[in-house]
Structure formats: C-alpha cells, structure tokens
C-alpha positions in Angstrom: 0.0 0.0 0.0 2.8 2.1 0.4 6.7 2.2 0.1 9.1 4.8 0.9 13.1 5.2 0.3 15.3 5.6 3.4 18.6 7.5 3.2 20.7 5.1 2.8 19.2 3.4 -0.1 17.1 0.6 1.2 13.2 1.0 1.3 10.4 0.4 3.7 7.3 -1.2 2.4 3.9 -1.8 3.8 2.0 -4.6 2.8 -1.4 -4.8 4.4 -0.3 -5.4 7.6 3.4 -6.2 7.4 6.1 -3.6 7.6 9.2 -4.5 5.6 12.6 -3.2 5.6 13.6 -4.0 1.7 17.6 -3.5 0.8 18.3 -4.0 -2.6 22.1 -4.1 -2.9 23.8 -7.0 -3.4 24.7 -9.8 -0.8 21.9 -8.2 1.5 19.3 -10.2 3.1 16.5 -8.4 0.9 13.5 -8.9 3.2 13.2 -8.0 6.7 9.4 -7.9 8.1 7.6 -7.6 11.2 3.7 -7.6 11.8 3.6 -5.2 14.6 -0.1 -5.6 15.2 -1.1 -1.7 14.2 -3.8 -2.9 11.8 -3.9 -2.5 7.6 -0.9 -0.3 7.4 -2.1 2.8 4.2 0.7 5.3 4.8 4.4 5.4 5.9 6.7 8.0 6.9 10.3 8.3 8.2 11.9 11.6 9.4 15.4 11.8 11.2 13.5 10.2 14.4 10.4 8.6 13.7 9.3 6.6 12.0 5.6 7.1 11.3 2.5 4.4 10.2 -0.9 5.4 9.0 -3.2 2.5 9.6 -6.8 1.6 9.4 -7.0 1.9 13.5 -4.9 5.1 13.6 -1.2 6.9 13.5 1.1 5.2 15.2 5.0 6.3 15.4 7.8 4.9 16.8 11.8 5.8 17.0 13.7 5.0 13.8 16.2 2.2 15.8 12.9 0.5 16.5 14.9 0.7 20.4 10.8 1.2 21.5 7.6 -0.1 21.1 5.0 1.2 18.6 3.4 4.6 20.3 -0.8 5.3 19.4 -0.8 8.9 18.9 -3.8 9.9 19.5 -5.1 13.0 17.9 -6.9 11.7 14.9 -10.7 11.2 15.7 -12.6 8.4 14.7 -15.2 9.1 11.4 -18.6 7.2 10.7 -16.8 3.5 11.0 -15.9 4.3 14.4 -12.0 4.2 13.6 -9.6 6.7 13.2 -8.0 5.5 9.9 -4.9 7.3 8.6 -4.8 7.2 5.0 -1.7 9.7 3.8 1.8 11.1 5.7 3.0 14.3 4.6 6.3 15.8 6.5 6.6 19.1 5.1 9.4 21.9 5.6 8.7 23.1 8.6 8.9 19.7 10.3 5.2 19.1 10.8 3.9 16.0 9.8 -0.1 16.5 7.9 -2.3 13.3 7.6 -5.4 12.6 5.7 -7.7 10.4 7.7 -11.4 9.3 7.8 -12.5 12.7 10.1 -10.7 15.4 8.1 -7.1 16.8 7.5 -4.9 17.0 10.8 -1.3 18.8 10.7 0.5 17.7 14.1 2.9 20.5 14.4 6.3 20.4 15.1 5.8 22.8 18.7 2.9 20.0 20.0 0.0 22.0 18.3 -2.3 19.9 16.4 -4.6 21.7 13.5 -7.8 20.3 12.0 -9.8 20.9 8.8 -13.3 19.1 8.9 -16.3 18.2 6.8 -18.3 20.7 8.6 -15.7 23.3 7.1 -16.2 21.4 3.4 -13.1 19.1 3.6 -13.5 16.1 2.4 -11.4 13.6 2.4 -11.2 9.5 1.4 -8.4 6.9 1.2 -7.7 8.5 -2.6 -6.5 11.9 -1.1 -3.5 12.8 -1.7 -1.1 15.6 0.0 2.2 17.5 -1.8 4.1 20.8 -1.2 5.4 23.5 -2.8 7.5 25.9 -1.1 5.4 27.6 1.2 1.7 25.7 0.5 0.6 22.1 1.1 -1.9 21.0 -1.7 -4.7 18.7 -0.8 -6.1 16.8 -4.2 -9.1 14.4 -3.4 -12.3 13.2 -5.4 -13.9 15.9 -5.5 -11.7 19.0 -5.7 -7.9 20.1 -4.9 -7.4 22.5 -2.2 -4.3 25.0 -1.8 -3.2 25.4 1.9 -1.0 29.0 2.3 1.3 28.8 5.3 2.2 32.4 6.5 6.1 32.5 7.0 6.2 34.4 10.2 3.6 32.5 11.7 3.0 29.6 10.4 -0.3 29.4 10.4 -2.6 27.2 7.6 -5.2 28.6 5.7 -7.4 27.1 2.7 -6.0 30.0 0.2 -7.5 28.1 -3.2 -9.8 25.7 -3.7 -10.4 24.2 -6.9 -13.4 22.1 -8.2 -14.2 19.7 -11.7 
C-alpha cells in the first residue's frame, strides 16, 4: 500500500499489515518484516527520528532504531466507522507531519499544536487523497476538488488560500 526510500538506499514497504525493511544491494538479506499488530498499514513516513504508520485503526510512530515499542498517537478522531483510519503522511518543511484520515485533515505541528480541517468546514477527504508541497503551500487533491493550503512564514499558520473544483 505504500513504500518509501530511506537514506541510505534501502526502502520500507507496507503490505497490508506487514512492515518490511527492503535492501536491494547486493549480498543483502533483501527482506526483513515484522507484523507489529497496528492494523492495515495505508501510509508510511520516516523523518530523522520517527518513524511514522498510518493505519486503518490510527497513527502510530515509533523511533527509527525501533529501540521502543510502537506509540498510538492519539489526535486523529474516529469518522462514521468508528476508527480513526490514517490514510496519507506528509512531512513538510517546517517539520510538521499533515495526515489525511477518515474525520478530516490533521497537521501535528512540530511545537505540539495539532490543526484540524473538517467536513463541517467542506473538507472532504477519502483513502484517494493525496497531499504534496510546494515551497510555502501544502496541496490537498481528493475526489472531488484540490485544495491550496498557504502557510504564513512568520507564523505559520494554515489557511485554505484556493480551492479548486471539476
């Protein structure tokens, strides 16, 4: 469902509910995979400590060593099927890591602040969303429109600056 390039060449994969450790150079064992018990695993994401997993039950992060067990974070709210599913990771410039889950967009901020757009604010999002930047906006593309996110430089503050329908 998702695979994602480490620094030093190898790759993580997620497959349903196994997270694999993939190396591709030569004499390497090429698979390495645990079943940590998270749930269907949608999304990955590694920064220079974390290592993140968007599930079906949730965002779940541990360190990158793996030296501790999997941490539920638990800021995402659970939608209509009464789980908080994850389904896309974003890490943007500023350090702050923006999900797509089944209640709305969530950007956990990198000072312990957590934003939240809604459907009652006319988000909507579904497990085809997708999230990019740009310098200085996060773009949020789903089904039925793409929305332009302006973060304010001094502040950093998010706003819905553009919103684009069919």
């Amino acid at each position: 469902s998702d695979i994602l390039e480490r620094r030093d060449g190898t790759y993580w994969v997620a497959a349903e509910e196994q997270l694999c450790a993939f190396d591709p150079r030569p004499n390497r064992q090429r698979f390495q995979c645990e079943r940590p018990k998270l749930g269907t695993i949608s999304a990955i994401l590694q920064d220079e400590r974390t290592l993140w997993c968007g599930t079906d039950t949730g965002l779940w992060r541990r360190p990158v060593n793996g030296a501790n067990p999997w941490e539920f974070v638990r800021v995402i709210e659970s939608g209509a099927t009464g789980r908080p599913a994850v389904y896309r990771l974003l890490k943007d410039a500023r350090g702050d890591v923006w999900a797509t889950t089944v209640s709305g967009l969530y950007r956990l901020r990198s000072n312990g602040r957590v934003d939240r757009w809604t459907p009652a604010q006319g988000l909507f999002t579904d497990p085809n969303t997708g999230l990019s930047e740009t310098p200085g906006t996060v773009w949020v593309g789903s089904s039925t429109e793409l929305m332009r996110f302006e973060i304010d430089p001094n502040t950093g503050e998010a706003r819905i600056a553009d919103r684009y329908g069919r």
